[in-house]
VEXVO-294133 format. One line per field, with one value per residue (C-alpha): residue number from 0; residue in three letters; x, y, z. Coordinates in pm, whole numbers, plus 50000, padded with zeros to 5 digits. Example, Ala and Ser with C-alpha at 12.3 -4.5 7.8 and 13.67 -1.06 7.14 Angstrom:
# VEXVO-294133
dogu [0|1]
numar [ALA|SER]
east [51230|51367]
north [49550|49894]
up [50780|50714]
# end
This chain:
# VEXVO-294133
dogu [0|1|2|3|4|5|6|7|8|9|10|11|12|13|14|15|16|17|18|19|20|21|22|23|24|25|26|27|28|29|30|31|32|33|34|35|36|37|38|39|40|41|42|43|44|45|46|47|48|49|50|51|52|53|54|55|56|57|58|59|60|61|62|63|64|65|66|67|68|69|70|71|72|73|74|75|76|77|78|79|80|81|82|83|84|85|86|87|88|89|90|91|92|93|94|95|96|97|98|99|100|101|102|103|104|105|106|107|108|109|110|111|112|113|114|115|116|117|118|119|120|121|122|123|124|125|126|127|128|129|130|131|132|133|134|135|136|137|138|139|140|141|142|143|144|145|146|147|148|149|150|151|152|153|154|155|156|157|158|159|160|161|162|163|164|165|166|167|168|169|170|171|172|173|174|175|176|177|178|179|180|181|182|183|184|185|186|187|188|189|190|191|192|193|194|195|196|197|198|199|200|201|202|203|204|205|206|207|208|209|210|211|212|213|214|215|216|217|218|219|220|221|222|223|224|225|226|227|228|229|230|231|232|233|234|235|236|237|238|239|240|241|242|243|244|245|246|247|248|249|250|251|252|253|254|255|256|257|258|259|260|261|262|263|264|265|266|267|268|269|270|271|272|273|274|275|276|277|278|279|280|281|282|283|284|285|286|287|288|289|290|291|292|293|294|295|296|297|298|299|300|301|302|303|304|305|306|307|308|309|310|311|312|313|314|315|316|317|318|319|320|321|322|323|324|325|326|327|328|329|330|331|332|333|334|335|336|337|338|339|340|341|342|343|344|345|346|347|348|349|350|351|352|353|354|355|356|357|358|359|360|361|362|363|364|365|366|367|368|369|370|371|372|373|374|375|376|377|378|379|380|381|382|383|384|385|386|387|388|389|390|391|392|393|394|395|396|397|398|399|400|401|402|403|404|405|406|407|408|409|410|411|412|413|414|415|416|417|418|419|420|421|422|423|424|425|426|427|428|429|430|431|432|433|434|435|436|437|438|439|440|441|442|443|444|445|446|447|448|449]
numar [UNK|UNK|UNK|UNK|UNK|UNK|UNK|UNK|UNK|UNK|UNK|UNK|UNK|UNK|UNK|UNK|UNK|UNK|UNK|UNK|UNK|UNK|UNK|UNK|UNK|UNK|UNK|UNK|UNK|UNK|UNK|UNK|UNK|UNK|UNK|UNK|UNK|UNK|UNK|UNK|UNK|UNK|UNK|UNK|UNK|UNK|UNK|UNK|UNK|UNK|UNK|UNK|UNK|UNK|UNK|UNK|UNK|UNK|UNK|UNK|UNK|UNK|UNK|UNK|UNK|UNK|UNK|UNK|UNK|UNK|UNK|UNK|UNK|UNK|UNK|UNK|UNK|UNK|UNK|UNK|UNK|UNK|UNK|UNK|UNK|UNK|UNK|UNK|UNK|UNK|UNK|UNK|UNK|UNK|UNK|UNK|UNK|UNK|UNK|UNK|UNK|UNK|UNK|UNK|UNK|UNK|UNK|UNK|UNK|UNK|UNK|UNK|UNK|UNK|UNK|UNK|UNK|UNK|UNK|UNK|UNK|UNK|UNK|UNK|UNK|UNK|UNK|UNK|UNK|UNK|UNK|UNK|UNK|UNK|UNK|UNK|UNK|UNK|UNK|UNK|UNK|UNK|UNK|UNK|UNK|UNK|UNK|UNK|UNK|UNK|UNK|UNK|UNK|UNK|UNK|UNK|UNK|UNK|UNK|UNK|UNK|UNK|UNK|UNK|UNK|UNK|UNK|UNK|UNK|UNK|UNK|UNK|UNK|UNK|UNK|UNK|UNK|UNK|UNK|UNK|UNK|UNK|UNK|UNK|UNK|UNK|UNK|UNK|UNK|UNK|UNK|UNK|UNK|UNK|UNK|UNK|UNK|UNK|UNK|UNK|UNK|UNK|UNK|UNK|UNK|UNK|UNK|UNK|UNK|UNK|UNK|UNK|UNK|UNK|UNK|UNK|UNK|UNK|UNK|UNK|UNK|UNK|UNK|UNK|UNK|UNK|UNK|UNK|UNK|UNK|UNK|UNK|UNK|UNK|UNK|UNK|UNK|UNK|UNK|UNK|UNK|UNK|UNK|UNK|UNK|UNK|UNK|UNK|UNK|UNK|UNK|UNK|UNK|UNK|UNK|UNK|UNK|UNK|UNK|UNK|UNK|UNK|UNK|UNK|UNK|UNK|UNK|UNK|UNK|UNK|UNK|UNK|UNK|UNK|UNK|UNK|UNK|UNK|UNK|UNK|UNK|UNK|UNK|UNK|UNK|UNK|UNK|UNK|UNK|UNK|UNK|UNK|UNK|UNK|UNK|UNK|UNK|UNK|UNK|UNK|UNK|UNK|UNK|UNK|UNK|UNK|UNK|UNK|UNK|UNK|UNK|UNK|UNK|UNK|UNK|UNK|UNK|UNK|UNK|UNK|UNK|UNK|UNK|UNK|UNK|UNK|UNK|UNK|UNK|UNK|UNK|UNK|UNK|UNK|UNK|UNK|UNK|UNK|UNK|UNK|UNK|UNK|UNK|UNK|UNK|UNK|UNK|UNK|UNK|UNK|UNK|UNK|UNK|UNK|UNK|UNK|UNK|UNK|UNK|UNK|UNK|UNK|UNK|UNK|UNK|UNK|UNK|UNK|UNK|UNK|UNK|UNK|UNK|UNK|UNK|UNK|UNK|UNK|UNK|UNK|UNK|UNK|UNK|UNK|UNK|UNK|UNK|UNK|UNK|UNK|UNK|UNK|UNK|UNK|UNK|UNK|UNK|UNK|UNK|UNK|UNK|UNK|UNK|UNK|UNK|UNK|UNK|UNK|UNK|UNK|UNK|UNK|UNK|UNK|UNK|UNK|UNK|UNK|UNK|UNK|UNK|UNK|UNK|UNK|UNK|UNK|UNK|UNK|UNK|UNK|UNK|UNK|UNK|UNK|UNK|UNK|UNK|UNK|UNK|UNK|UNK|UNK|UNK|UNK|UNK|UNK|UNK|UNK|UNK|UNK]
east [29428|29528|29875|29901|29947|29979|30115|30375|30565|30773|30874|31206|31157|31499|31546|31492|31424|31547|31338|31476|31367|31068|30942|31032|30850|30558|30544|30552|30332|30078|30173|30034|30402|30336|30571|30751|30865|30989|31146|31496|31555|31565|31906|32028|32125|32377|32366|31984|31849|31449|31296|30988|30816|30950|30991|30686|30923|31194|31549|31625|31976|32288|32329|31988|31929|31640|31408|31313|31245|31372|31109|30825|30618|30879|30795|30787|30449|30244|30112|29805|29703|29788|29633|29307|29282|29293|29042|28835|28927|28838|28517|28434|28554|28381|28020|28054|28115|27894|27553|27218|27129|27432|27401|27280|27565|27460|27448|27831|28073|28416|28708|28975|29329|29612|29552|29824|29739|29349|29330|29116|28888|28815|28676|28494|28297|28021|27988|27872|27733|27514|27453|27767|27977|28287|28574|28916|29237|29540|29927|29999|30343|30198|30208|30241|29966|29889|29745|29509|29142|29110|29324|29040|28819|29045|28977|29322|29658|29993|30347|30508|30780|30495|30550|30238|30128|30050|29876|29664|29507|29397|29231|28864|28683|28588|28438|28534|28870|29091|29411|29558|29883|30150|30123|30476|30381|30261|30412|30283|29940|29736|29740|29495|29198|29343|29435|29347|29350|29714|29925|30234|30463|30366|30463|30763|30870|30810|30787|30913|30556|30373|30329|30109|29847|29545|29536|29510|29215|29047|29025|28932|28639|28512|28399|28627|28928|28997|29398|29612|29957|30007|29865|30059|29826|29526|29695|29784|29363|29292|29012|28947|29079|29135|29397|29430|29799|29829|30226|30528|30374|30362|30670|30890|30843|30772|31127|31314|31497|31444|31180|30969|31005|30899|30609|30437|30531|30338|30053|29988|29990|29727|29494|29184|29186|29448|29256|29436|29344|29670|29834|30173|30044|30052|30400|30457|30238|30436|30770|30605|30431|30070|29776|29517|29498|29153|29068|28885|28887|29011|28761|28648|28370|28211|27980|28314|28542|28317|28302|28207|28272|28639|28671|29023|29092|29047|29305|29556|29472|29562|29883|30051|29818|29774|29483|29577|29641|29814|29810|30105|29955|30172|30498|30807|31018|31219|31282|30944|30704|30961|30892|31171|31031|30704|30897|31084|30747|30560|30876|30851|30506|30499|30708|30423|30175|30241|29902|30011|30113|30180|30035|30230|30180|30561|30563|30795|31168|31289|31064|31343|31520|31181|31278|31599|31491|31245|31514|31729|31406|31334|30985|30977|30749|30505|30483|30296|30373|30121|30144|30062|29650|29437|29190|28886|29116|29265|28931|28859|29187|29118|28756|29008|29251|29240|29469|29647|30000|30122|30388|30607|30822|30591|30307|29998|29818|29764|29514|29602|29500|29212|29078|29135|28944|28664|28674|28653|29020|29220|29515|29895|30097|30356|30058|30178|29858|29856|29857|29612|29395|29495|29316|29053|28892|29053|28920|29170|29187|29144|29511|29685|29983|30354]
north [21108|21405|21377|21745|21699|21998|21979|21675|21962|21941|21643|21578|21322|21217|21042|20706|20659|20346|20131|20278|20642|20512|20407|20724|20939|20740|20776|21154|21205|21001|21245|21510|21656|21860|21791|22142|22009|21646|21701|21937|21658|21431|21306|21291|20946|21016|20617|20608|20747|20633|20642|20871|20609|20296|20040|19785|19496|19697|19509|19296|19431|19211|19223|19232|18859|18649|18375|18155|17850|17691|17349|17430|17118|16924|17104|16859|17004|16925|16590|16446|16456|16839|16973|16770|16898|17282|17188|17098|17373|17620|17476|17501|17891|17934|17795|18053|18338|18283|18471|18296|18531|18657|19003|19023|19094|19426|19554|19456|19721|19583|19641|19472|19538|19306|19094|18891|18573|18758|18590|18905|18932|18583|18652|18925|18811|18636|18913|19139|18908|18879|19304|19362|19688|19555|19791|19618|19866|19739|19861|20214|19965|19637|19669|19288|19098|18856|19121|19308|19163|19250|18961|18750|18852|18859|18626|18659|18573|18801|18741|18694|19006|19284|19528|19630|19943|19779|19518|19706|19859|19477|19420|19452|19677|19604|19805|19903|19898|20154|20260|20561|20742|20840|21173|21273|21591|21382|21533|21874|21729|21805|21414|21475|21597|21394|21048|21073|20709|20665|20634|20885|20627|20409|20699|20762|20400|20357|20746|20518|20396|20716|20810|20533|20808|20791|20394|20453|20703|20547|20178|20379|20473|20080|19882|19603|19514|19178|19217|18964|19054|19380|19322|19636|19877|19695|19763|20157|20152|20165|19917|19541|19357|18990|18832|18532|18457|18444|18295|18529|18794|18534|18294|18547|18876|18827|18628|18935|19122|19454|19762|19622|19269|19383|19569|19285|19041|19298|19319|18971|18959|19245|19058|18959|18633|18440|18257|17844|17705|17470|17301|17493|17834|17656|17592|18007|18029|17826|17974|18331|18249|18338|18282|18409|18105|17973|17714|17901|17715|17883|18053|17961|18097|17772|17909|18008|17762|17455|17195|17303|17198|17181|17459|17409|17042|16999|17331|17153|16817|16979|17181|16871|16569|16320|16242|16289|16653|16723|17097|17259|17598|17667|17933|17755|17760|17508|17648|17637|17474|17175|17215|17018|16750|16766|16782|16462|16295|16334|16259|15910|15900|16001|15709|15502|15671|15793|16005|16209|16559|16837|17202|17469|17816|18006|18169|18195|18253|17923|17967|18119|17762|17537|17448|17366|17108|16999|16904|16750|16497|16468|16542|16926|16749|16670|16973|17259|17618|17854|18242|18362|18309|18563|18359|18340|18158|17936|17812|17721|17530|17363|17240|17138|16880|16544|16662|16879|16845|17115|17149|16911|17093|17175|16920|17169|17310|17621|17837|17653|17278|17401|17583|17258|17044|17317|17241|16839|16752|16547|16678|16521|16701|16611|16588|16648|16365|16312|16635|16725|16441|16587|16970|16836|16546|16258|16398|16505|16679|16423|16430|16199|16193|16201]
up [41556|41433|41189|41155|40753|40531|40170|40085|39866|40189|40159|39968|39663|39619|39983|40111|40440|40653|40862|41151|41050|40912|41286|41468|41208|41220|41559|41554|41272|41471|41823|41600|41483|41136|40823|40892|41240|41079|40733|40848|41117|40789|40651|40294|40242|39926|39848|39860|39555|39386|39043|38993|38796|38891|38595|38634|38779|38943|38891|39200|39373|39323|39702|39771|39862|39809|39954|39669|39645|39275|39377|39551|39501|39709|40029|40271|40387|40097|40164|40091|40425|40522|40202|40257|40623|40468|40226|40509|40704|40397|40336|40706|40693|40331|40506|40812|40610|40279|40365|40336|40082|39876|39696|39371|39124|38973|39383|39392|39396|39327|39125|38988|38982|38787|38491|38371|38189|38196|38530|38627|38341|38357|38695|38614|38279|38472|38707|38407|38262|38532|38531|38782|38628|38757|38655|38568|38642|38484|38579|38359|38244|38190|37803|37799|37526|37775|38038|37799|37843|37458|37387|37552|37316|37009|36671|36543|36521|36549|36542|36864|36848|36709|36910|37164|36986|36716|36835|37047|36711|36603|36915|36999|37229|37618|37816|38188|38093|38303|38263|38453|38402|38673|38856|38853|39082|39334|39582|39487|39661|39923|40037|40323|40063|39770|39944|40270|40303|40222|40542|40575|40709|40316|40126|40362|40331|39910|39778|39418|39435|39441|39100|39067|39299|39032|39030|39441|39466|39169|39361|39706|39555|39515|39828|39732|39528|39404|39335|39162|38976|39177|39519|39668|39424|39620|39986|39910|39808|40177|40041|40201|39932|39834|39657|39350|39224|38856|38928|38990|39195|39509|39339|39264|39377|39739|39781|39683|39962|39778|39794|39580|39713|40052|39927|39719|40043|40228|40043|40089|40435|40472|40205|40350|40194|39921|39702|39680|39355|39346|39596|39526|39650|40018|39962|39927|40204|40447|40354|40354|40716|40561|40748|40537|40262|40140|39900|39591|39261|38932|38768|38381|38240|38038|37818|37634|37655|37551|37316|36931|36546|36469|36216|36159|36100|35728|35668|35888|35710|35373|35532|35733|35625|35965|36091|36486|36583|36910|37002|37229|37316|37636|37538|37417|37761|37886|38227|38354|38100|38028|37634|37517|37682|37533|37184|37285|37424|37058|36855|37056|37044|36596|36568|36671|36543|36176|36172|36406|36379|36625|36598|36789|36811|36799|37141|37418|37536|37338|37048|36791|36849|36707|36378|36453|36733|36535|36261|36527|36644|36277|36330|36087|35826|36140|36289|36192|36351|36414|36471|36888|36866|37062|37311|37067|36806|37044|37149|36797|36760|37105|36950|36623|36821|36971|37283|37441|37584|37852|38139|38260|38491|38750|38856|38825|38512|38480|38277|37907|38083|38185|37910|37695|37910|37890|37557|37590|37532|37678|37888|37868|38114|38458|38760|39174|39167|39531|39611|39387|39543|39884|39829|39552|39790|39591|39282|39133|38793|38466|38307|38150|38424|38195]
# end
């Protein structure tokens, strides 16, 4: 098929083109119609304006509308006996498709794109380790901490408002890091010898996405992408491509009834496979109509979070006395993470227990309030705050502690639960048990339910 493409110089940057439009072009481009025949039949929407280099979460449209869901974890759908049917059903799928003899690592040829919370690298560090290369892209505007895979491998401590570029100057070296800048004269290409696996009627459809060219061709080059955090960076790669949530990027941004809502909802859909590691991502998956869920467990790599001495127990001893350390390592957010409830729980608990003390690290949207709640529950002599740790000095406080209290707003654990257990605590947090029980083959995770 030929699409008669020249030079997108021709193609006007500051016009976005409706649905409507969208379809007709496509279908000329794909009757072999060249740019110069298309382009002076094309409008000027006055109203419709785009951003060269769109901001990394564009804003979401007053009027733009939305499909989210405020509780997913009461979706009628999610009951023990539908989630353990898909478990079946993935293990059946995961059986037919697993080779006899898989690849050896260092044959693989993927890439990673996305890393918030280090979902990504967390994947990845057993693939090198195992002599895979493994490249991981992240977003040219995702300056946040929690997305660098140095702060995996950081010994420190920071506080929470230092601005990135100087943290990044603390922060050790990993390799196979990539981070690409916009091409702001994208359109200036020659798309079919640059990108000739980008589709005219994408670009057409999100030109505000185009500056983001170099991420494209660089992940085109890799056999597969594993995507999570910006699935729509995986879908312009032209690459098969699968797909493992770290949170908003299938909560969120796929409700939104904007460009870039529609876009990350896409991106989904075209995924060979979305990885299911808790029972909430079904209830996305229903309201999105997705069809291409598996079960696929979160991955931790144990030989670094595991048990070991507890280096820090005498120094908080000789800060905040006790002799029964509880550690809150989640952010300080009441919204999501339900921390004035886990405030309120060891208050009760301290009362009981005069040993016991609380170590917190000062992190989050609600963290500038801590001292002042803590004065309120009368608990400030009990508590000792702790700059944001980078995930080398959190495992040492983990192997420090007697437990670990996290969310109690939504029902599953996330990455800090997990990592704690890893490290032979004991896990206090708000558990969706049956449903856990449901996907996990009545096994479900060892918390202590709150």
């Amino acid at each position: 098929m030929s699409l008669g493409l020249t030079r997108w110089s021709d193609l006007r940057t500051d016009v976005k083109f409706p649905r409507r439009l969208i379809y007709v072009l496509k279908q000329r481009l794909s009757a072999g119609a060249s740019w110069g025949d298309i382009m002076p039949a094309v409008g000027e929407p006055r109203d419709l304006r785009w951003r060269a280099v769109p901001t990394f979460e564009p804003d979401v449209p007053a009027d733009g509308g939305s499909t989210f869901d405020r509780t997913p974890w009461n979706h009628p759908w999610l009951t023990r006996k539908n989630l353990a049917e898909f478990r079946r059903f993935s293990d059946r799928l995961l059986n037919k498709w697993l080779p006899p003899d898989p690849p050896q690592a260092r044959d693989l040829d993927v890439a990673f794109i996305g890393n918030m919370a280090n979902l990504n690298y967390t994947r990845l560090a057993p693939l090198r380790r195992a002599g895979a290369r493994a490249p991981l892209y992240l977003h040219p505007d995702d300056h946040s901490v929690f997305a660098q895979p140095e702060w995996e491998e950081f010994d420190g401590d920071v506080a929470f408002d230092t601005p990135m570029d100087q943290v990044r100057y603390m922060l050790p070296k990993v390799r196979d890091v990539v981070r690409l800048q916009h091409d702001l004269e994208w359109h200036k290409r020659d798309m079919a010898v640059v990108a000739p696996f980008l589709k005219p009627h994408d670009l057409l459809r999100w030109p505000s996405f185009a500056a983001l060219l170099p991420l494209y061709v660089a992940l085109s080059k890799h056999k597969v992408v594993v995507a999570s955090q910006c699935q729509f960076a995986a879908y312009f790669s032209g690459r098969p491509y699968v797909f493992g949530q770290s949170g908003g990027e299938i909560w969120f941004e796929p409700a939104r009834n904007d460009e870039f809502g529609r876009l990350q909802l896409l991106a989904l859909r075209k995924a060979a496979a979305i990885f299911v590691s808790n029972p909430i991502t079904l209830a996305h998956a229903r309201r999105y109509r997705l069809r291409n869920v598996i079960y696929f467990p979160y991955c931790l790599d144990e030989q670094v979070y595991a048990p070991g001495p507890p280096e820090f127990r005498e120094a908080w001893q000789r800060q905040v006395g006790g002799n029964f350390f509880v550690m809150m390592s989640a952010r300080i957010d009441d919204v999501w993470k339900g921390s004035q409830t886990a405030l309120e729980g060891f208050a009760a608990f301290a009362r009981d227990c005069p040993g016991a003390r609380l170590v917190v690290m000062r992190w989050g949207d609600h963290s500038a309030e801590l001292e002042k709640r803590l004065e309120i529950l009368g608990i400030r002599d009990r508590v000792l705050i702790l700059p944001l740790a980078g995930k080398r000095r959190l495992i040492r406080y983990l192997r420090s502690a007697d437990c670990l209290i996290e969310q109690f707003i939504l029902g599953y654990y996330g990455g800090s639960a997990l990592e704690a257990m890893a490290c032979g605590l004991p896990v206090v947090m708000r558990l969706e048990r049956a449903q856990y029980e449901g996907l996990l083959n009545g096994d479900a995770p060892p918390t202590l339910d709150a």
